[in-house]
C-alpha positions as CSV (number, residue, x, y, z in Angstrom):
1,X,0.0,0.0,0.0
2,X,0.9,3.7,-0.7
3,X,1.4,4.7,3.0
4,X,2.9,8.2,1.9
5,X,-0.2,8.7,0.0
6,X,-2.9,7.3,2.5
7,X,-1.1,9.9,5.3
8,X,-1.3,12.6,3.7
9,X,-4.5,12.1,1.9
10,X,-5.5,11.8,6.4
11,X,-3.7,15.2,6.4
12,X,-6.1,16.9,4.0
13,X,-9.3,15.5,5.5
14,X,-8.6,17.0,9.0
15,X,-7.9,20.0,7.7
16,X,-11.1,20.3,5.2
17,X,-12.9,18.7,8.2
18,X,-12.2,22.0,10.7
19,X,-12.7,24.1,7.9
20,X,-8.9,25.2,7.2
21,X,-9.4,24.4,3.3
22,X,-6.3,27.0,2.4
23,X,-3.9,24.2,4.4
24,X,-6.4,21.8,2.5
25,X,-5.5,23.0,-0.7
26,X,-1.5,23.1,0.3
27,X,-1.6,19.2,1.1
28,X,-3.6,19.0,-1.7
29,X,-0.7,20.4,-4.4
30,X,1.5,18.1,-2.3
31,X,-0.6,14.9,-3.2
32,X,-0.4,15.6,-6.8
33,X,3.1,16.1,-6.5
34,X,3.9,12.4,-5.3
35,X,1.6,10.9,-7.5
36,X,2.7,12.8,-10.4
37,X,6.7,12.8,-10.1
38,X,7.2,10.4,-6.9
39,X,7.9,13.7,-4.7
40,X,7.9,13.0,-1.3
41,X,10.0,16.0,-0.2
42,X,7.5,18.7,-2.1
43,X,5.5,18.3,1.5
44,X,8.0,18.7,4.0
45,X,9.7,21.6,2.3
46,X,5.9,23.5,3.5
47,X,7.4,23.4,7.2
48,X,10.3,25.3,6.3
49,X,11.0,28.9,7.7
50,X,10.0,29.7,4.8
51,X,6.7,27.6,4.0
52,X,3.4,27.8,4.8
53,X,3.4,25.3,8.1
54,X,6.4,27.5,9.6
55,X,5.1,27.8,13.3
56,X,1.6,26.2,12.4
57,X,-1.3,25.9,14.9
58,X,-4.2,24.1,14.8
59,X,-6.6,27.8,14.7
60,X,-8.6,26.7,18.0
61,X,-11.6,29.4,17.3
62,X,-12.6,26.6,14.8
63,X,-13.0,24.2,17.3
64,X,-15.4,25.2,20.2
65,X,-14.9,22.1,22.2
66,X,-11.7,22.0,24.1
67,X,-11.4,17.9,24.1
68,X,-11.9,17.9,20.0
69,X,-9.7,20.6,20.0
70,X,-6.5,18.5,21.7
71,X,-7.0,15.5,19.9
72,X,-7.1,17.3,16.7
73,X,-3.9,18.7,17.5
74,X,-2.4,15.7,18.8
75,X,-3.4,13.9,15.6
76,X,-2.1,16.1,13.5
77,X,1.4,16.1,15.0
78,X,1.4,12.5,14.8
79,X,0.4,12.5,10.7
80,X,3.4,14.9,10.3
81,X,5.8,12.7,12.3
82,X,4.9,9.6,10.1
83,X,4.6,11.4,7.3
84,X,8.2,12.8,7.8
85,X,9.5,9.3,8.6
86,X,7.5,7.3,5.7
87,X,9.1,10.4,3.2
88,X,12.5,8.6,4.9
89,X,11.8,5.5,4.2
90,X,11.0,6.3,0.6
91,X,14.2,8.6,0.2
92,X,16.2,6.3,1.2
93,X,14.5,3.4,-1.1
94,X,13.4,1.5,2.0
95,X,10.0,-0.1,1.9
96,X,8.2,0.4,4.8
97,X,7.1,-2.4,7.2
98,X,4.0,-1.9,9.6
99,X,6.1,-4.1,12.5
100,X,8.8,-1.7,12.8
101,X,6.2,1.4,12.8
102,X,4.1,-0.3,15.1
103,X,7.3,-1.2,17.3
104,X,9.0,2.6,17.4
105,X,6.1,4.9,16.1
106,X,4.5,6.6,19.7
107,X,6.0,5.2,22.5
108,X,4.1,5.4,25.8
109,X,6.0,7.3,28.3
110,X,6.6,6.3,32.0
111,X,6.2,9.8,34.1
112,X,2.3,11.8,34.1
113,X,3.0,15.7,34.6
114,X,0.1,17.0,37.1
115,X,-0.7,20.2,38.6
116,X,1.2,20.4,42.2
117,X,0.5,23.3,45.2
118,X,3.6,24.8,46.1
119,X,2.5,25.6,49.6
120,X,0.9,22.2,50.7
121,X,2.2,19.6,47.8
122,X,-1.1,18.7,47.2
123,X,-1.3,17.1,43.7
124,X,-4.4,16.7,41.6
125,X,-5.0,15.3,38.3
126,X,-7.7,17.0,35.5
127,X,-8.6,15.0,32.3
128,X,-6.1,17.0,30.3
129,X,-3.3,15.8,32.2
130,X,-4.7,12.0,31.6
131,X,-5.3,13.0,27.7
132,X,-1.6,14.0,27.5
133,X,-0.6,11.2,29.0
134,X,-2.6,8.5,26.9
135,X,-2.7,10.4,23.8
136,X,1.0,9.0,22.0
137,X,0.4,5.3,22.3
138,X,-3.4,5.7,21.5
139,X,-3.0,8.0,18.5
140,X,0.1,5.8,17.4
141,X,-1.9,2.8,17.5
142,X,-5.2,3.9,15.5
143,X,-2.8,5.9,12.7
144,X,-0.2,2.1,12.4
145,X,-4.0,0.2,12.1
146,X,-5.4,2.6,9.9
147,X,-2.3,2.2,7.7
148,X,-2.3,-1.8,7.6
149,X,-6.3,-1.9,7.2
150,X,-6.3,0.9,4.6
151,X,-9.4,2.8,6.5
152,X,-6.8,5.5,7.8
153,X,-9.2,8.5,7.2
154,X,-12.1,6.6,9.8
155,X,-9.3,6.4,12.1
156,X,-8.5,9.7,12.2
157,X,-12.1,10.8,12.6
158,X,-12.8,8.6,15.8
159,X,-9.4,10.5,16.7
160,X,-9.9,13.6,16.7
161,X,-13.7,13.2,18.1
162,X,-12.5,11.5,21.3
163,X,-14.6,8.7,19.6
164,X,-12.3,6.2,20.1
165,X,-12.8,3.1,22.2
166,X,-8.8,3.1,23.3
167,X,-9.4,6.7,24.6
168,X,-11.8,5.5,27.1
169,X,-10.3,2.6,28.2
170,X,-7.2,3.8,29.1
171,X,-8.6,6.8,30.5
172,X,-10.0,4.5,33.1
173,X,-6.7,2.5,33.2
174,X,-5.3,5.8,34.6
175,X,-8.1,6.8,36.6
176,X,-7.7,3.5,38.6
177,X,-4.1,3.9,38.9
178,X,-5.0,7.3,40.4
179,X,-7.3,6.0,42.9
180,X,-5.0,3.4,44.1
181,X,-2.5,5.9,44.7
182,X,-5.2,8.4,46.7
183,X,-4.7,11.2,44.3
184,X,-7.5,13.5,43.6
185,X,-9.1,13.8,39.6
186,X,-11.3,15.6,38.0
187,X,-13.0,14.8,34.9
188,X,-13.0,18.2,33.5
189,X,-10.0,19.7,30.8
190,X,-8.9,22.6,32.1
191,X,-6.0,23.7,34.4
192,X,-6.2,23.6,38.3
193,X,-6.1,27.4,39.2
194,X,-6.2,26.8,43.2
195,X,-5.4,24.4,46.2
196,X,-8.6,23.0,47.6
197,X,-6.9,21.9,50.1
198,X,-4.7,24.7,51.9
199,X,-6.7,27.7,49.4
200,X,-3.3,28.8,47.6
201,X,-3.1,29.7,44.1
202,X,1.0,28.5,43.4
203,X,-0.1,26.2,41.4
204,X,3.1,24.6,39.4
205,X,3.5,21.0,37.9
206,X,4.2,17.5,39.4
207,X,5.4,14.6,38.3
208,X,4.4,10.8,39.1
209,X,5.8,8.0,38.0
210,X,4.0,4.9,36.7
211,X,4.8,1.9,39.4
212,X,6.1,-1.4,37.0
213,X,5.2,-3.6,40.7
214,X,1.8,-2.6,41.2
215,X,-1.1,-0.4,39.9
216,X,0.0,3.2,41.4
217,X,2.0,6.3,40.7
218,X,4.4,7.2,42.9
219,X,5.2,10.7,43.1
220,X,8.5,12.1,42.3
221,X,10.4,14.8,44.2
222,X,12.1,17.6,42.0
């Protein structure tokens, strides 16, 4: 299967999906450009300084709800990643396998970031601290599947609408894993602006660590 072609064909639909056709179009000339001439750098030469994705964002007015708006974002760094490493492959005259993207493509990291009181060390978790922790392995996974199966574009949909059975289920997976190690959660995105424990308002940034022995985070002293 054309991999190249099937991510950045992905590309294009998110972007006509939120309604940024004028990326749309970009990804668009790109496509034509690989099938055309077999040009697989036309597309990353757009994130130069010079090119139209230099110091992209995702325009956020487009998308009213906060949890779309993360995934969307999320999913569209992961596209560029694999499309920057399938463009590798094919550069390099190396066929790429789904094993080795499977293997190495979004690796789950071991340490959650949380929001921490200065004053009291009281640490609480919010769902956007659980999304940025889950989101790598789960986006990896639904892009590599969508890839092998050829459905990529259906994948990225139940992305970037939070619609994704994986999302939920290891949502819960943390939320347990919070609850076994008695610290507080809400299921709200957002950022924790006070203490409800000791009232303060220095809120800064923890960091636990996922326990390999038993189903906790330990937290980690800076």
């Amino acid at each position: 299967m054309d991999y190249y072609l099937m991510t950045l064909n992905a590309i294009k639909k998110l972007f006509v999906d939120i309604g940024m056709t004028k990326y749309s179009d970009v990804v668009g000339e790109c496509i034509e450009k690989w099938k055309k001439d077999g040009d697989c750098d036309a597309f990353r030469k757009t994130f130069d300084a010079n090119g139209v994705f230099a110091n992209f964002r995702i325009d956020t007015q487009l998308i009213p709800n906060v949890e779309k708006c993360f995934w969307t974002a999320n999913t569209f760094s992961a596209l560029i990643a694999m499309s920057a490493q399938l463009a590798f492959f094919y550069q390099k005259n190396i066929e790429p396998e789904i094993d080795f993207m499977r293997k190495h493509f979004g690796i789950a990291g071991e340490v959650m970031t949380v929001s921490k009181c200065s004053d009291c060390g009281r640490l609480e978790a919010t769902l956007t601290d659980i999304d940025k922790y889950i989101s790598k392995p789960v986006i990896a996974k639904r892009i590599v599947d969508g890839m092998e199966n050829g459905n990529l574009d259906e994948q990225v949909e139940a992305l970037i609408n939070a619609g994704a059975d994986e999302i939920k289920r290891e949502r819960r997976k943390v939320i347990t894993r919070l609850e076994n190690s008695s610290i507080p959660y809400v299921e709200s995105y957002g950022r924790v602006k006070s203490c409800l424990k000791c009232g303060k308002k220095n809120i800064t940034e923890g960091k636990l660590l996922k326990s390999m022995n038993e189903n906790i985070f330990i937290p980690l002293k800076k």
